[in-house]
C-alpha positions in Angstrom: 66.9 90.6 95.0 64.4 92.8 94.3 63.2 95.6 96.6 60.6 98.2 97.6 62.7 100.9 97.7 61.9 102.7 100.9 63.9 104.3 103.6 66.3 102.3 105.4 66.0 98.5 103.6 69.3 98.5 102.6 70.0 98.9 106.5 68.0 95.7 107.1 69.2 93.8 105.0 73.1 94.7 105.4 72.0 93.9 109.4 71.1 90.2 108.5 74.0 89.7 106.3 76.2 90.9 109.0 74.8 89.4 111.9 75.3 85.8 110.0 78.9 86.8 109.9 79.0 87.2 106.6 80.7 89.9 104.1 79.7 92.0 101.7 82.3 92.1 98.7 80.2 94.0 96.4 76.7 96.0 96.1 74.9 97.2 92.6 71.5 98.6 93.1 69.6 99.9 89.6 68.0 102.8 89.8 64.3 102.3 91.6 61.6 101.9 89.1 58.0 102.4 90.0 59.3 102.2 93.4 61.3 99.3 93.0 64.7 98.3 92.4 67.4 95.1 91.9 70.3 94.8 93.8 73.3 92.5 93.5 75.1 91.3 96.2 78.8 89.7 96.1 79.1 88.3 99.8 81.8 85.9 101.4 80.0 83.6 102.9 83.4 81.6 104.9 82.6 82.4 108.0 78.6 82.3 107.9 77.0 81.1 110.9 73.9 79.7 109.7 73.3 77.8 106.3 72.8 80.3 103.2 69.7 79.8 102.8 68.1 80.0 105.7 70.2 83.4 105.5 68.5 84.2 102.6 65.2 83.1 104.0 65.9 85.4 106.7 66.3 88.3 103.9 63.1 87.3 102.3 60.8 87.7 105.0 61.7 91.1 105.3 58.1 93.2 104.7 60.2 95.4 101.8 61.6 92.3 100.0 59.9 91.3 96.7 61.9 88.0 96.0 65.2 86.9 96.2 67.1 84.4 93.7 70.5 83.0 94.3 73.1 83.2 91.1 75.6 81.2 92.2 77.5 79.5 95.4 80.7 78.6 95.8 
């Protein structure tokens, strides 16, 4: 996804991730450009309690999120 990076987003977005009971295996964040940055999620999504995307959806409407773009699901 890619991010305004401003204070506290990762926060926000860790919150949603972990209040759909889902995992995070991995983070990698570039280094904020112009004030925004890309970061990588791995996530384990086994025990999620709503469908992915409306997970991401949740993400995306997030007043600091630019976009988001899934890579792959297992």
């Amino acid at each position: 996804m890619r991010i305004n990076d401003q204070y506290g987003v990762m926060s926000k977005i860790l919150t949603v991730i972990s209040k759909n009971d889902a995992s995070v295996i991995t983070i990698n964040m570039t280094l904020p450009i112009h004030k925004e940055a890309v970061i990588n999620f791995t996530i384990d999504t086994h025990q999620l309690r709503e469908s992915l995307h409306e997970m991401l959806d949740e993400i995306n409407e997030l007043p600091e999120i630019i976009s988001v773009n899934l890579i792959s699901a297992e």
